[in-house]
C-alpha positions as a LaTeX table, in Angstrom:
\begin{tabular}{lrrr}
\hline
Residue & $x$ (\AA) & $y$ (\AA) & $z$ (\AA) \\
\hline
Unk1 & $-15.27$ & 5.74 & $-19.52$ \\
Unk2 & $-12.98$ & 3.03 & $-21.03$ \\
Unk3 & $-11.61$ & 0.42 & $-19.31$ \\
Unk4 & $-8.07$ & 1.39 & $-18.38$ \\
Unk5 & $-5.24$ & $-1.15$ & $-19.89$ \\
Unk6 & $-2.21$ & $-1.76$ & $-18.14$ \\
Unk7 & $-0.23$ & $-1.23$ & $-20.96$ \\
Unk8 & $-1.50$ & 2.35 & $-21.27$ \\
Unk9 & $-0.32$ & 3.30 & $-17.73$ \\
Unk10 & 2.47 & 4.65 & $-15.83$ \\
Unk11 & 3.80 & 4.62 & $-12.12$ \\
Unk12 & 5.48 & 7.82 & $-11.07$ \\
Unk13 & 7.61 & 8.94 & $-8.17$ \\
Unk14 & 8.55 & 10.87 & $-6.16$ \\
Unk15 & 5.38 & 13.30 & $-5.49$ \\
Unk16 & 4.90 & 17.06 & $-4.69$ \\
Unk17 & 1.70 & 19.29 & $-3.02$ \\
Unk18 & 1.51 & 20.40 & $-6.73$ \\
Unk19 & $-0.38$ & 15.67 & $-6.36$ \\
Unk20 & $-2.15$ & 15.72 & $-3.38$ \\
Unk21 & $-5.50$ & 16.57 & $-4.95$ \\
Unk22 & $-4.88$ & 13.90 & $-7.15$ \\
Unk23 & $-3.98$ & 11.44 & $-4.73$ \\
Unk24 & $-6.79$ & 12.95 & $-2.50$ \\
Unk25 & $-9.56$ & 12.78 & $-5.50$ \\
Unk26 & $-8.79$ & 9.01 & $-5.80$ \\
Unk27 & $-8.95$ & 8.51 & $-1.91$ \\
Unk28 & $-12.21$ & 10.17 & $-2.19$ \\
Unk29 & $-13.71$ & 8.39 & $-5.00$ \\
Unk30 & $-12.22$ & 5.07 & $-3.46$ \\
Unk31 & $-14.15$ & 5.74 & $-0.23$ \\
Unk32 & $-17.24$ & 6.43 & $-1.96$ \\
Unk33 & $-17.56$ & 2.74 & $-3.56$ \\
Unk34 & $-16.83$ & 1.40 & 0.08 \\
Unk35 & $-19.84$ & $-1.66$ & 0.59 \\
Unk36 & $-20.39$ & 0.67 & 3.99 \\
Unk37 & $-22.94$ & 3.49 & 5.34 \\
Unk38 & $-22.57$ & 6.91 & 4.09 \\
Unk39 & $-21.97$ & 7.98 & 7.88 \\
Unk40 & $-18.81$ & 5.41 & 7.51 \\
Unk41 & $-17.70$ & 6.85 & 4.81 \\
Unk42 & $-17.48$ & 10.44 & 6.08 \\
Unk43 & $-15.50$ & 9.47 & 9.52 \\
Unk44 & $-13.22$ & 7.72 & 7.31 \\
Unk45 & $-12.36$ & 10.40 & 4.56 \\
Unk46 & $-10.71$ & 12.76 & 6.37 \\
Unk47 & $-8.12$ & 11.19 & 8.18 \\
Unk48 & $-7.37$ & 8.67 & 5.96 \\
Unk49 & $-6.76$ & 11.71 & 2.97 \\
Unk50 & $-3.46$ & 13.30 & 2.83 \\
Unk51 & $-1.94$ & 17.03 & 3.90 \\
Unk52 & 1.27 & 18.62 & 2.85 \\
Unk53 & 3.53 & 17.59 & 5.90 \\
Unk54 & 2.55 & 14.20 & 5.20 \\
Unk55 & 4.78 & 14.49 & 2.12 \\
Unk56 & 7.74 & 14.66 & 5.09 \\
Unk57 & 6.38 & 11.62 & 6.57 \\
Unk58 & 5.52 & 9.02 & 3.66 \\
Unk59 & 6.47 & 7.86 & 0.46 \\
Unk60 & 3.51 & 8.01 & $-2.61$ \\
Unk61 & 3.36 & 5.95 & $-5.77$ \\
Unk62 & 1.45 & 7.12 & $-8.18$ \\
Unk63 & $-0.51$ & 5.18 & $-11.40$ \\
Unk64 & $-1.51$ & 7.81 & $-14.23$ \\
Unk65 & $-3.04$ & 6.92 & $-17.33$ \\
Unk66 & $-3.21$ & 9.90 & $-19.37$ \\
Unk67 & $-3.57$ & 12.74 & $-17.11$ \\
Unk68 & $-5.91$ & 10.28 & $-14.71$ \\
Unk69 & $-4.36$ & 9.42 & $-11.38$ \\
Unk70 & $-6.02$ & 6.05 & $-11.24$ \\
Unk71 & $-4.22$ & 5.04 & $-8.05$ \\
Unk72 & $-2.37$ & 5.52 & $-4.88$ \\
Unk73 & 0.08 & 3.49 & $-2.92$ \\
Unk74 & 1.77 & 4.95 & 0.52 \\
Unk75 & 4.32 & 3.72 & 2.88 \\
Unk76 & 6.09 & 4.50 & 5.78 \\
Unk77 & 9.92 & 3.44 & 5.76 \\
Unk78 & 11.27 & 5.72 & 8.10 \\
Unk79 & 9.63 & 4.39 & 10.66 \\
Unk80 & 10.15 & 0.62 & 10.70 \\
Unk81 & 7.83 & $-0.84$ & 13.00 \\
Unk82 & 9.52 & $-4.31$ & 14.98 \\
Unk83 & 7.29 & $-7.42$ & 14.79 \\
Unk84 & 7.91 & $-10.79$ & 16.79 \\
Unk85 & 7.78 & $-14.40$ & 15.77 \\
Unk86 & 6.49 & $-13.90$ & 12.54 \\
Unk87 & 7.54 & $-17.28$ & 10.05 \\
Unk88 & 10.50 & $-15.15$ & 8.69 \\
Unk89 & 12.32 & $-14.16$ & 11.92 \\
Unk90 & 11.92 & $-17.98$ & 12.87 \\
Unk91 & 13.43 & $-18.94$ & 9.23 \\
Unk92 & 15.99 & $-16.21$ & 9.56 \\
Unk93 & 17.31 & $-16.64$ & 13.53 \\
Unk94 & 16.87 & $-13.44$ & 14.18 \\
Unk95 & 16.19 & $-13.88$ & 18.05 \\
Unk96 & 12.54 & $-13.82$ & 16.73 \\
Unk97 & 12.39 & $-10.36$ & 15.59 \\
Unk98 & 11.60 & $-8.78$ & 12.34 \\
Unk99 & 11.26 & $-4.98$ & 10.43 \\
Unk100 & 8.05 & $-4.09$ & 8.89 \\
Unk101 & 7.14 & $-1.44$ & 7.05 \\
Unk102 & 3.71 & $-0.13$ & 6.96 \\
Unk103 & 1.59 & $-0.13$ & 4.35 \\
Unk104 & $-0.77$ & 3.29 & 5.24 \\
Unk105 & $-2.88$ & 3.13 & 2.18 \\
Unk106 & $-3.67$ & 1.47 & $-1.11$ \\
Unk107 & $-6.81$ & 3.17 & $-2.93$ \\
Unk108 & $-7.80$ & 2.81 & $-6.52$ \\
Unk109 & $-10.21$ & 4.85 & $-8.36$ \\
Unk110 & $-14.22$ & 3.05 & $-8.29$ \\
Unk111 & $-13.71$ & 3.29 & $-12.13$ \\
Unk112 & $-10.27$ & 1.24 & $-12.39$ \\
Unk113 & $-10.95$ & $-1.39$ & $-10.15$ \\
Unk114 & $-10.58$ & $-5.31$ & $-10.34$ \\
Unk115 & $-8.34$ & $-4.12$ & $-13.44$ \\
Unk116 & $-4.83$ & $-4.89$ & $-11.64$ \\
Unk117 & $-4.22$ & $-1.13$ & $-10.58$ \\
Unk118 & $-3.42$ & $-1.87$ & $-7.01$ \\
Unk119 & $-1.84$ & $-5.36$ & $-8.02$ \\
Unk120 & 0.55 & $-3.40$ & $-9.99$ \\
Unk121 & 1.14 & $-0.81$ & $-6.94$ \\
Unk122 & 1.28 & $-3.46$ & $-4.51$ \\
Unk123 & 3.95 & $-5.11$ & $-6.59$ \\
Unk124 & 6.16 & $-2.09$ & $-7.28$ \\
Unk125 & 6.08 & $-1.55$ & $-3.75$ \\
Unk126 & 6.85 & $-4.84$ & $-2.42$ \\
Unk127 & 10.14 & $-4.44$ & $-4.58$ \\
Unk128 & 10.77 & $-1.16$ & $-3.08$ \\
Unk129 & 10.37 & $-2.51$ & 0.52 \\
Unk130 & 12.63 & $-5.59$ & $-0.42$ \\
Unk131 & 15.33 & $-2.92$ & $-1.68$ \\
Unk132 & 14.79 & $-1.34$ & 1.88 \\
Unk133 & 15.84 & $-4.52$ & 3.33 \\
Unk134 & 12.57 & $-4.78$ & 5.55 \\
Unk135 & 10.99 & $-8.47$ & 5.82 \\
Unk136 & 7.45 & $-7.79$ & 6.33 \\
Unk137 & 4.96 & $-5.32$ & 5.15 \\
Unk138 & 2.23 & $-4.64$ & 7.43 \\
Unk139 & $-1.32$ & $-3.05$ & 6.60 \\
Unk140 & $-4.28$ & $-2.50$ & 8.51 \\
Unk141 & $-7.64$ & $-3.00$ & 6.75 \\
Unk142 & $-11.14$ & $-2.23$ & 6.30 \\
Unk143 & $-13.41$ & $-6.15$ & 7.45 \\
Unk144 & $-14.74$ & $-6.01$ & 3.22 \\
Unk145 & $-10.99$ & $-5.03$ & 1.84 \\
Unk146 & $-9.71$ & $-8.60$ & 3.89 \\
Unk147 & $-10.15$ & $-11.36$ & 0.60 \\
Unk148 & $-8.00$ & $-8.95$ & $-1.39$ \\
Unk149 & $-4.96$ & $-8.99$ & 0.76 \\
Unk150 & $-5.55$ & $-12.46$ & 2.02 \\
Unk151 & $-5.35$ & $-12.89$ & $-1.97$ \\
Unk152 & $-2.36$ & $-11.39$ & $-2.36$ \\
Unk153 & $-0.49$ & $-13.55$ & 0.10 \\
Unk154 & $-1.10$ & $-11.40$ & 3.63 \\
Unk155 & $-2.33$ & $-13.56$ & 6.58 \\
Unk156 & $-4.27$ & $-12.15$ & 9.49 \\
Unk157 & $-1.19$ & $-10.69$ & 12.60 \\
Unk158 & $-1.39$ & $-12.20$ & 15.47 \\
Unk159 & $-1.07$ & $-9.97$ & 18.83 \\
Unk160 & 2.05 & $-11.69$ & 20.29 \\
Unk161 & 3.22 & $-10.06$ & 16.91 \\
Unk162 & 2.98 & $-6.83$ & 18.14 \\
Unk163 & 3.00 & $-6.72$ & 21.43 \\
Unk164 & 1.21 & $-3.93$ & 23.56 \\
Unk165 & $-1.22$ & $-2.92$ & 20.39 \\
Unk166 & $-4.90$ & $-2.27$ & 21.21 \\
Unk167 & $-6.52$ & $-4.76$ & 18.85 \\
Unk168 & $-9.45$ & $-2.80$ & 19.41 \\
Unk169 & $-7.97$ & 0.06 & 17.59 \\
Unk170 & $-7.55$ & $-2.29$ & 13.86 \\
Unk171 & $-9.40$ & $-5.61$ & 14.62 \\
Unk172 & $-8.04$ & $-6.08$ & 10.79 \\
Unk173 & $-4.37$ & $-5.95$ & 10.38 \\
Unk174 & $-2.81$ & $-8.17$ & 7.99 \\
Unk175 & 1.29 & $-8.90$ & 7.27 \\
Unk176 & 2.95 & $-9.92$ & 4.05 \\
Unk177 & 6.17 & $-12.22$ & 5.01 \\
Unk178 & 8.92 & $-11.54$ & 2.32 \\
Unk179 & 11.01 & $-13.98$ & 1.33 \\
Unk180 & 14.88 & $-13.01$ & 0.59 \\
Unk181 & 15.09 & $-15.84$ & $-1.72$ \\
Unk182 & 11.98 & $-14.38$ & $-3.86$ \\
Unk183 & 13.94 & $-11.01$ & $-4.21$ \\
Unk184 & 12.58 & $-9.68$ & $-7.79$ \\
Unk185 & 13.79 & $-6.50$ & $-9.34$ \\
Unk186 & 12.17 & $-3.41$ & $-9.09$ \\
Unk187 & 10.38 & $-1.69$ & $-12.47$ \\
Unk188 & 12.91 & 1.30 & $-12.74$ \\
Unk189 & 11.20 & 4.81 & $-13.12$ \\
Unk190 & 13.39 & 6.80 & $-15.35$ \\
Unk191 & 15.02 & 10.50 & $-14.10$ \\
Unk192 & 11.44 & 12.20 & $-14.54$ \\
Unk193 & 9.74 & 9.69 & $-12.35$ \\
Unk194 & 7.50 & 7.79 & $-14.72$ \\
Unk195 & 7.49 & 4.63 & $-15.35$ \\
Unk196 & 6.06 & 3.44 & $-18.82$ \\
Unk197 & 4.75 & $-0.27$ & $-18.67$ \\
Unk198 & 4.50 & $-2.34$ & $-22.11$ \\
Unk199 & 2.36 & $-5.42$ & $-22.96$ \\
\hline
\end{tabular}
C-alpha cells in the first residue's frame, strides 16, 4: 500500500453507526501493532472499541483518504473533568482550578503511522477544545504510547491534580496545558463534514 500524503486526506465530522466499523477497524488494526503480548492486546480491544450509545456520549473525528478511514480521534466535552494547580490555573488565578477535557482515544491505522495522521487529529482537536473554552486536555496512555505525547507537548499529571484518582487504575496519564494566548483557528469542515487539506 502507498504511503498516505497529507495532502490527499480529509477530516470529517460529525459521525453516525452507519462509521463505527470504520472507526472500530482502525482501533483494531491500531491495537494489533501495539509493542505488547497478544493476551494484552485482546483485554484491551474490547473496551477500548466503540458501541452505538457511545455516539451519545463522545465526539469522533475522522481522517479518510479515499474511502480509507486512516484514523480516529475521540473526546469527551460534556463531561469536563476539574483539575487543580496545573501551570495554567496558577497563570490564570483561577483559585487553582482548571477544565479538562478528555482525550478517550487517538488510534491510527499500523499502515499510516509516523506519517502525521494523529498529529493532524491531535491538532484539529486541540482547536476544537480551545473553541470549547477548556484549558487542558487530559489523556491516559499506554507506558510505549508516552514519547509521543510527551512529544507533542503533554507532561506526566501529577495526583494533587486530580485528587481522589486511583493511580493504580492509569499509572500513565498525561495533560496538555493550553495557552489562551496560542489560540489558533480551527480547519473549518464544510456543511457535509469533510474537510479537504492542500499542500
Amino acid at each position: 500500500m502507498k504511503t498516505p500524503k497529507l495532502d490527499q486526506v480529509v477530516l470529517r465530522q460529525p459521525v453516525s453507526t452507519g462509521d463505527l466499523s470504520d472507526i472500530n477497524a482502525v482501533i483494531e488494526e491500531a491495537i494489533a501493532s501495539w509493542p505488547t503480548s497478544p493476551r494484552l492486546k485482546r483485554l484491551a480491544m474490547a473496551p477500548l472499541q466503540y458501541r452505538g450509545v457511545d455516539l451519545q456520549d463522545f465526539e469522533f473525528l475522522l481522517c479518510y483518504k479515499a474511502h480509507a478511514c486512516l484514523g480516529v480521534a475521540a473526546w469527551q466535552p460534556n463531561v469536563p473533568m476539574v483539575l487543580q494547580q496545573t501551570s495554567v490555573a496558577q497563570t490564570d488565578g483561577e483559585a487553582g482550578n482548571v477544565n479538562a477535557v478528555l482525550l478517550h482515544g487517538l488510534f491510527v491505522s499500523a499502515q499510516a503511522q509516523g506519517r502525521g495522521i494523529g498529529g493532524l487529529l491531535l491538532d484539529e482537536l486541540t482547536c476544537r477544545v480551545r473553541r470549547e473554552k477548556f484549558s487542558s486536555i487530559q489523556v491516559r496512555v499506554e507506558r510505549f504510547s508516552t514519547s509521543y505525547f510527551e512529544q507533542r507537548g503533554f507532561r506526566l499529571l501529577t495526583h494533587e491534580e486530580e485528587p481522589g484518582f486511583q493511580p493504580t487504575s492509569y499509572p500513565y496519564r498525561y495533560v496538555l496545558d493550553l495557552d489562551p494566548s496560542e489560540e489558533r483557528d480551527s480547519m473549518v469542515i464544510n456543511k457535509t463534514g469533510a474537510l479537504k487539506l492542500s499542500g
